[in-house]
C-alpha positions in Angstrom: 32.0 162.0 27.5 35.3 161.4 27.7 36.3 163.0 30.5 33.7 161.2 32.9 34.7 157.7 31.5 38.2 158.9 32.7 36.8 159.9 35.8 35.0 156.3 36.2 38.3 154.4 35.3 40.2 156.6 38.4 37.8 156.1 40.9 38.5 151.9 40.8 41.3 153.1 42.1 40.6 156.1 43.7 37.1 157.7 45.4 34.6 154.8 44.0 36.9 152.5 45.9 36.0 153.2 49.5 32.6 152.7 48.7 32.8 149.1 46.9 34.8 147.9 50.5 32.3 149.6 52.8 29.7 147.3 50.4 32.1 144.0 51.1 32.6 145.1 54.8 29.0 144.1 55.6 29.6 140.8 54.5 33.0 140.2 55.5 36.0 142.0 56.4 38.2 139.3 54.1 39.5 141.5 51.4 42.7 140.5 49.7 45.9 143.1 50.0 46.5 145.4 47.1 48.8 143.1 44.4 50.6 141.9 47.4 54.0 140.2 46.4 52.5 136.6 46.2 55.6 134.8 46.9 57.2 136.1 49.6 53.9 136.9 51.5 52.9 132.8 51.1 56.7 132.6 52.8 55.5 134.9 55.6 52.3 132.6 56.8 54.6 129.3 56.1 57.1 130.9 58.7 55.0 132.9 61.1 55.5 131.7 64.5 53.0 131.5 67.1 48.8 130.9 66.7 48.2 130.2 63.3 44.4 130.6 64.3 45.0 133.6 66.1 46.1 135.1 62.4 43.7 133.9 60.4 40.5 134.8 63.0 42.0 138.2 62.2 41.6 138.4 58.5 37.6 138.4 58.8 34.7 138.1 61.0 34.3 134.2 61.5 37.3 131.9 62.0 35.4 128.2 62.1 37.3 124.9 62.5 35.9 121.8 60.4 36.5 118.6 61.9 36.8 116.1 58.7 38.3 113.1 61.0 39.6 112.1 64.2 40.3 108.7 65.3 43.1 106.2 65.1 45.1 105.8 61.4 48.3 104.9 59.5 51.2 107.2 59.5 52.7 108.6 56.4 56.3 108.3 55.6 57.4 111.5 56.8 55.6 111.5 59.7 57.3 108.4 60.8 60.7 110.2 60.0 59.9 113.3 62.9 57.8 111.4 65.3 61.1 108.0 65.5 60.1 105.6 67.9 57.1 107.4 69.2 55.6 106.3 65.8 55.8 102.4 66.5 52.8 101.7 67.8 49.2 103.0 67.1 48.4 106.5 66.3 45.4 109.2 66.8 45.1 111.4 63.9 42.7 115.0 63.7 42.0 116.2 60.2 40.3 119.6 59.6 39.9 122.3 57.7 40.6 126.4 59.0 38.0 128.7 57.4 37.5 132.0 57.6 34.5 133.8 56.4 33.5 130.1 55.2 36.5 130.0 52.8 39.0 127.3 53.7 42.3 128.5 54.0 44.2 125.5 55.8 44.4 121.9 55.9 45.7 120.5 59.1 46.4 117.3 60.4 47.7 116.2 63.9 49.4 112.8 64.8 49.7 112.3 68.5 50.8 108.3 70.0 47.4 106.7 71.1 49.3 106.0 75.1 50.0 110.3 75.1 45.5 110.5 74.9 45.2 108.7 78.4 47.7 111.5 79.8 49.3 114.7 78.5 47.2 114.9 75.6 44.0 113.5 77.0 42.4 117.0 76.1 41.9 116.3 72.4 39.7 114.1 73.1 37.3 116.6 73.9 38.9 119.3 71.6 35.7 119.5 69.3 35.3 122.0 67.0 37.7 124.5 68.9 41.5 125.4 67.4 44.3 123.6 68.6 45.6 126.2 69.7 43.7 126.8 72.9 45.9 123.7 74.1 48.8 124.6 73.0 49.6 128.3 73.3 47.8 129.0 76.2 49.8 125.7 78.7 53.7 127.1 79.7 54.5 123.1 79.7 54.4 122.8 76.0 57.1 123.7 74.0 57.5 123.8 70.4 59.9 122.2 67.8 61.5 124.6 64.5 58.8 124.9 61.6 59.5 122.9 59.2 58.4 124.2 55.3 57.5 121.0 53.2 56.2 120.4 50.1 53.7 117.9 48.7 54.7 116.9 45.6 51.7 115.6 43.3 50.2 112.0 43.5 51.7 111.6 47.4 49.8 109.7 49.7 49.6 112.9 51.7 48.6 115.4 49.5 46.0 112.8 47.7 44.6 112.4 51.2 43.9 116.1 51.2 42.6 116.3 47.9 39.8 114.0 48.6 38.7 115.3 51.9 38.8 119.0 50.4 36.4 117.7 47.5 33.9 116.2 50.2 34.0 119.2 52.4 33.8 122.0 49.5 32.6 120.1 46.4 35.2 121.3 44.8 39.3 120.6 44.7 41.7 122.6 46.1 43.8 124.7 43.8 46.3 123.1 41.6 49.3 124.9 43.3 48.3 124.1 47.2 51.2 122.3 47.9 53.2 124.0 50.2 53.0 122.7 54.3 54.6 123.4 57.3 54.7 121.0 60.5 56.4 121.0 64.0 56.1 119.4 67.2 54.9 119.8 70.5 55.9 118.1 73.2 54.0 117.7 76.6 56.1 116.0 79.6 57.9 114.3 76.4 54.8 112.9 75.0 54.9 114.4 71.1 52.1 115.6 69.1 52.7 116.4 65.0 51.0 119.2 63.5 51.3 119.9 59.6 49.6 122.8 58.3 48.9 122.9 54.2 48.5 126.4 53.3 46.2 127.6 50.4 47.8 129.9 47.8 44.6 132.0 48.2 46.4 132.9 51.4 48.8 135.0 49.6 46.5 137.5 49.3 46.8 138.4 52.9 50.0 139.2 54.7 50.1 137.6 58.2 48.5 139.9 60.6 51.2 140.8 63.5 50.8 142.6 67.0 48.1 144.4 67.4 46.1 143.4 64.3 45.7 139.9 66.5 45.3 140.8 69.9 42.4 142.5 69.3 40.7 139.1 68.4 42.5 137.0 70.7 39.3 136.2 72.7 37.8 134.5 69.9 40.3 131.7 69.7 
């Protein structure tokens, strides 16, 4: 007796594995990394350059983008500090949530001036429920500003703004410890548009696919 209860206890880690992932496969190909160093793999997504969408499409079978809000709004403080006197007068701003395998993974909101929708970034006006991405990786006239890592501190307009729209969209909050962000800028024929991405911890679970692990999906986004 005791040796097959040994033999049970190995094969979590050994030949009962492969079967309980062929079980998850059919569902989903999202399966968390094997005690991945949390930290430094969070680090990795917050700094990997390139299609953010393109990355996360990879991790399973169904990358979806939820449109929460578009439309014109307020700026925050510190999107007042990177956008300077493009942030002046009135604003267009896209909220949504990145899922994957109907888990949401990112919050993202873009800021773009309301003159820049008549002309270079006319397009988001018709952006929908597609990525961002497919407008601005795919055009050689948009370039890119440095990432920027940020965090939310607790109670900020920002992150409270998140909370509630997470809530309404999952019926549930976010977890406690989602407070790390990144955001950049593009520019199109000087016009900018502000892009913060807030990354759930649950993310550290996956490291960033690279090269080949995203080309392969690359018609999906």
């Amino acid at each position: 007796m005791g040796r097959r209860q040994g033999r049970l206890r190995e094969g979590a880690q050994g030949r009962a594995a492969p079967r309980a992932r062929t079980r998850r496969r059919v569902r989903s190909r999202l399966k968390p990394d094997s005690k991945p160093p949390r930290r430094s793999v969070l680090r990795q997504w917050l700094h990997a350059p390139g299609s953010l969408s393109r990355r996360l499409a990879a991790l399973g079978d169904r990358f979806a983008v939820q449109t929460l809000r578009q439309g014109p709004a307020r700026l925050h403080r510190r999107e007042i500090e990177q956008l300077g006197h493009h942030a002046r007068g009135r604003v267009w701003v896209r909220e949504v949530l990145l899922r994957v395998d109907g888990l949401p993974m990112i919050w993202a909101r873009s800021v773009a001036p309301r003159p820049s929708l008549a002309g270079p970034w006319r397009a988001l006006l018709g952006l929908g429920s597609r990525p961002l991405a497919d407008l601005l990786f795919k055009d050689p006239r948009v370039t890119r500003s440095p990432l920027r890592v940020e965090h939310l501190s607790h109670g900020s307009p920002l992150r409270e703004r998140m909370l509630r729209q997470w809530f309404k969209a999952n019926g549930h909050k976010p977890p406690h410890n989602m407070v790390w962000a990144r955001s950049s800028i593009f520019h199109k024929h000087g016009a900018p548009l502000r892009v913060m991405e807030v990354f759930s911890p649950k993310l550290a679970g996956w490291k960033p696919p690279i090269g080949k692990q995203i080309a392969k999906d690359s018609t999906r986004h």
